[in-house]
N, C-alpha and C positions, 0 to 999 in steps of 0.2 A: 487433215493437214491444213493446217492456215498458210495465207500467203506469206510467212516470214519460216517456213518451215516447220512450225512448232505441232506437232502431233498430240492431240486431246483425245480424250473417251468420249466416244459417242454409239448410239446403237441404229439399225437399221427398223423404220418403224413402219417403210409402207415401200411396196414395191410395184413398178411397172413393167413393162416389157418390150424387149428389143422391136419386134415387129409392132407396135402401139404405141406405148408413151414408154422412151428406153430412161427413165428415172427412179434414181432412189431418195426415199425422202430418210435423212439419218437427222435422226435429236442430238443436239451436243448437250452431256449436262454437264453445261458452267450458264452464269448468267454474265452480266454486264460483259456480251459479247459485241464485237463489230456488228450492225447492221448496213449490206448493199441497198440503195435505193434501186427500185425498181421504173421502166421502162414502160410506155401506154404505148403499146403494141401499132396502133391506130396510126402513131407518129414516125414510126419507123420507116424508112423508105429504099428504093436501092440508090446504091452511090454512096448512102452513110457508111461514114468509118465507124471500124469496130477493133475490137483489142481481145483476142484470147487467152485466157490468160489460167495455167494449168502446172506441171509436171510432166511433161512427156519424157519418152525413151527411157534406158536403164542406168542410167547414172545417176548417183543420188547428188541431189543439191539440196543446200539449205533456204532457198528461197525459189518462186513460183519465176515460169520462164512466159514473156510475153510477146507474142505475134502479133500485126498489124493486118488490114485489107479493108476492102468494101464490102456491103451487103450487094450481094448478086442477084439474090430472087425470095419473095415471100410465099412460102408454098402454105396457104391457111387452111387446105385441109386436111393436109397431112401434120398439118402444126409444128413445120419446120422454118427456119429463118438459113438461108444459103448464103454463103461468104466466103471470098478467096483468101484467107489470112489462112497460113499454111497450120496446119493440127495431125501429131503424130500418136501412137497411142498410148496410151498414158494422159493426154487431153481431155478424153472423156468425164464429163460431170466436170466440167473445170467452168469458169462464168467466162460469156461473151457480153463486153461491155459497152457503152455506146464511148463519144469522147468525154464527156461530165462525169464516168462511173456510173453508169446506172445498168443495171442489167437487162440485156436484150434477150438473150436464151441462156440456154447449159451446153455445151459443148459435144454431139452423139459421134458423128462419123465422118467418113470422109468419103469420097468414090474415086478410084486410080481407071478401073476401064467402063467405057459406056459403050457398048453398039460392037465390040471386041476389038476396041480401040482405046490407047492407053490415054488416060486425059489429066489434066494439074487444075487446082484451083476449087476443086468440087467438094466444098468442107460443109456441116449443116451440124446445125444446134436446134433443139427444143425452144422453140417459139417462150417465148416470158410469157404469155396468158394460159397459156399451157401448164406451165409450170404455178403457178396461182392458182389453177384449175386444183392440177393435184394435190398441194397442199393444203385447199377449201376442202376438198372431198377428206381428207386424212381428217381434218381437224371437225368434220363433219359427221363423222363415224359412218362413212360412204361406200358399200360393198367394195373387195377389192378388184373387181372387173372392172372400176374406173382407173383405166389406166394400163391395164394387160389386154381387154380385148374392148372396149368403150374408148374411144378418145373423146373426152369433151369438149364440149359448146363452148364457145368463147363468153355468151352473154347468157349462163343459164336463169328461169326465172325465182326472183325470191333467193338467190344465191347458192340455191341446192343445186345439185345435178344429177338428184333422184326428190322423187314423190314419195309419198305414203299411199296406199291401197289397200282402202276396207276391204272385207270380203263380206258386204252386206250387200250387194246384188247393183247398188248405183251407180249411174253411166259415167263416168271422167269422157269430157270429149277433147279432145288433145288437135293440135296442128304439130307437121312435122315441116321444118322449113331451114330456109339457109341457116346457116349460125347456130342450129342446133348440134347437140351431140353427133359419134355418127362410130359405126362398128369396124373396126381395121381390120383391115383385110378387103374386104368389100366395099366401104365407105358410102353404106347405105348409109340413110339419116334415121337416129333413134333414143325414145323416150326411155327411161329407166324408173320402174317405180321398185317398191322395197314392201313388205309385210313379214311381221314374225308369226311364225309358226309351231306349233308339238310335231314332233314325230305322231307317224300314224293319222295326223289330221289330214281329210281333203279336200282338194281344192278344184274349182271349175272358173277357168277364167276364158272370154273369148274377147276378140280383137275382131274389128271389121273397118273397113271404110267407102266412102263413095265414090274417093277420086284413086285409087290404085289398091295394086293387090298388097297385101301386108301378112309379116312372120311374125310370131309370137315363141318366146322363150322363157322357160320358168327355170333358173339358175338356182343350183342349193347353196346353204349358207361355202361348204367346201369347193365353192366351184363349179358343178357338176353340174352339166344341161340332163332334167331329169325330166324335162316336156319340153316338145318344140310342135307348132304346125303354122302351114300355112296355108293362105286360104285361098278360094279357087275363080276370084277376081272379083272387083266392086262388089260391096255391101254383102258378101258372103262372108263370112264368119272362120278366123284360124281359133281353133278350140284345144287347150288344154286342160284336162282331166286326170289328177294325180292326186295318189297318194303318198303322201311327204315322208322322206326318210330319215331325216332328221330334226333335232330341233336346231333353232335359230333364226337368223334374218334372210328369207329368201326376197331373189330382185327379178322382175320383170322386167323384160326387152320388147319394146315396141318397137317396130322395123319397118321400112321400106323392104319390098321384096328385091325390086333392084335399085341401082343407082341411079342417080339424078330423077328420083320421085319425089315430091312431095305432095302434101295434104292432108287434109283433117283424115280424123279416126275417132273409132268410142271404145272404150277398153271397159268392163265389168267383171266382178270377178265374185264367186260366190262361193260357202263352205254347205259342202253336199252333205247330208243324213249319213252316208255311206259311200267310199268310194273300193274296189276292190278288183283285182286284176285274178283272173279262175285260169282253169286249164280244166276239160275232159281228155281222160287217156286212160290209157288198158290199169294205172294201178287209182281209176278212181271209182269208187264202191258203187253197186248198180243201185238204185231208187226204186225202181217199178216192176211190175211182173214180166216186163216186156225186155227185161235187161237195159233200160234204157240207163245211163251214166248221169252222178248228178252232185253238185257242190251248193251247198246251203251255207246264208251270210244272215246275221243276226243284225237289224236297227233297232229303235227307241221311237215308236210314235206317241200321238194325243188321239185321242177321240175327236171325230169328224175332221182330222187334218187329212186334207189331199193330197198326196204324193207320186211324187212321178218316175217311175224306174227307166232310166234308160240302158238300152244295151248295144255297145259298141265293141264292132270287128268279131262278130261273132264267125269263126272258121265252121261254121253245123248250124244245122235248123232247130233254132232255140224253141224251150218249151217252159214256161212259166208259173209255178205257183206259189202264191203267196198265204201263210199258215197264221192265224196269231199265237197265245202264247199257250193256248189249250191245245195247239193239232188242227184247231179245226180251221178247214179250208177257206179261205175269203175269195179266191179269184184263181181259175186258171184258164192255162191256154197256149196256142201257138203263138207264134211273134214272130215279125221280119229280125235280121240277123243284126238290121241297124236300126232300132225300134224304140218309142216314147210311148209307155203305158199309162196311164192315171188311175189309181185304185184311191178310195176312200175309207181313210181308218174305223173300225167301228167304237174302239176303246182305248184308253190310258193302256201303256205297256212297250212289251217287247212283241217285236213280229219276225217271221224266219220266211227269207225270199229263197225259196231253190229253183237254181237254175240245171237245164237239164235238156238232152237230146229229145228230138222228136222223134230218131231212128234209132235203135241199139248199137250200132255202128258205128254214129254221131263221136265227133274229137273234134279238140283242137282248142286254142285259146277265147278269150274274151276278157269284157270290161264291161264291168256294170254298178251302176251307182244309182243314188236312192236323193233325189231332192225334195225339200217342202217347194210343191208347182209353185205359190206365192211367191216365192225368188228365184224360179228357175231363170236362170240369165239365155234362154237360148229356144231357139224351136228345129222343130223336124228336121223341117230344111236345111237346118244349118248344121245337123250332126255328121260328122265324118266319119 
């Protein structure tokens, strides 16, 4: 709807979220359209007048209805702009303007009781850098968690507000500080990087720092937290270890564990030989004479490559042997349940790791994956 009433075709092409950034970004296609000039946020202050200017209530009119007030309060990390110019519903997504027309925010809500006392005056719009934010990230081809669960940084760097992320083992060392992004809901501060993916590929990324405890999250292209940890204070390491279930653009979250943290971090992130999540249970086939339970995972080595099997959350007392592609035996043995092996390839080919109880009794889950040691991004100590 334009301000003189006129209703055009347009489509809805990026969405945010009520509890985050409550915006939608819709394309009109027509061109030689009005352009608002926009508002440096910087400049804006309280006491300035403002004009909202929308369609409220159910009566239809042919032209846009406009209310007056001051800016009451700059709330900059929630990325709201507060103003008592009165907005009813049907104002939402309408422009709050300064007095020259320049756009200060979009128009979200309003609050009638605070404290269960009924209150006037309490109107808030989407911060203008905000809304810049989310149209960079749209026009940026920017995961859609910017914006639904990411609130963006006012000043991101290089104009992105996500990174790229090799998965070739090298350190990114990052600062997490005012003015950065930051997760709603919580409004810890966080970094956002982005890597495409295969279904089936896996990935080993850890996160550590020296000045606080920090969370890690590996988001799928749909949304989906399909790794999260975090880690068990300074220069300890939060580790995820996944197999990807589909293909497309996955984003890493770098986070403060809580709010009002800041400080540096190193992030790496590396693509493992093998990554694989087992179970023993009563329908899985016995291996040995001793009935012990056992699930075997096929990799691809070189001759003389080192490799390093680790095995994480084993629920049973793991037992390990690794085959090449004759049968015959290269290495075995017992293992702690949260264990870093290194075996040394003897040839070119395929080799078969079985994993397996040390008791015939032995159940229950695990994870276990297969790195070249030359990029293992991680040590003992830092496996969870």
């Amino acid at each position: 709807m334009t301000l003189r009433g006129r209703a055009v075709p347009a489509e809805v092409v990026a969405l945010g979220y009520s509890g985050c950034l409550d915006l939608a970004l819709i394309k009109v296609n027509q061109s030689n359209l009005p352009v608002m000039p926009l508002s440096d946020i910087t400049q804006v202050h309280k006491t300035q007048q403002v004009f909202a200017i929308g369609f409220p209530g159910a009566l239809p009119s042919d032209s846009a209805t406009i209310t007056s007030g001051i800016v009451s309060n700059l709330h900059h990390r929630d990325g709201l702009v507060q103003f008592d110019g009165a907005i009813s519903p049907g104002n939402s997504g309408g422009a709050v303007v300064s007095h020259d027309g320049k756009l200060i925010g979009i128009a979200t809500k309003g609050i009638e009781t605070f404290g269960g006392r009924n209150v006037n005056g309490m109107f808030f719009a989407v911060a203008v850098d905000k809304v810049q934010a989310f149209v960079t990230a749209y026009q940026n081809g920017e995961p859609a968690l910017i914006g639904q669960d990411i609130m963006p940084g006012s000043n991101p760097d290089s104009g992105h507000l996500t990174q790229a992320l090799a998965l070739n083992g090298q350190t990114i060392g990052g600062i997490l500080q005012a003015g950065d992004s930051a997760v709603c809901g919580d409004s810890t501060l966080a970094d956002v990087y982005t890597f495409t993916a295969e279904a089936g590929q896996g990935v080993m990324i850890d996160l550590s720092s020296p000045d606080m405890s920090v969370d890690l999250l590996l988001v799928s292209p749909s949304g989906q937290v399909v790794g999260q940890s975090r880690s068990q204070g300074r220069n300890q390491a939060a580790i995820v270890l996944e197999k990807l279930p589909e293909n497309g653009t996955y984003s890493v979250i770098a986070k403060a564990s809580q709010s009002n943290r800041d400080g540096r971090y190193q992030l790496r992130a590396t693509e493992p030989v093998l990554v694989e999540r087992g179970a023993l249970d009563r329908s899985t086939r016995p291996c040995f004479e001793g009935g012990q339970r056992c699930q075997d995972f096929q990799f691809q080595g070189r001759a003389n490559q080192t490799v390093t099997v680790a095995l994480q959350h084993a629920e049973f007392d793991p037992y390990l042997v690794l085959l090449d592609a004759s049968g015959n035996v290269i290495a075995r043995g017992q293992t702690d349940r949260n264990a870093l092996v290194n075996f040394t390839l003897p040839e070119d080919g395929w080799y078969t790791l079985v994993v397996s109880s040390l008791q015939p009794e032995g159940s229950g889950q695990f994870i276990v994956s297969v790195h070249d040691t030359e990029t293992l991004i991680t040590s003992k100590e830092n496996v969870q």
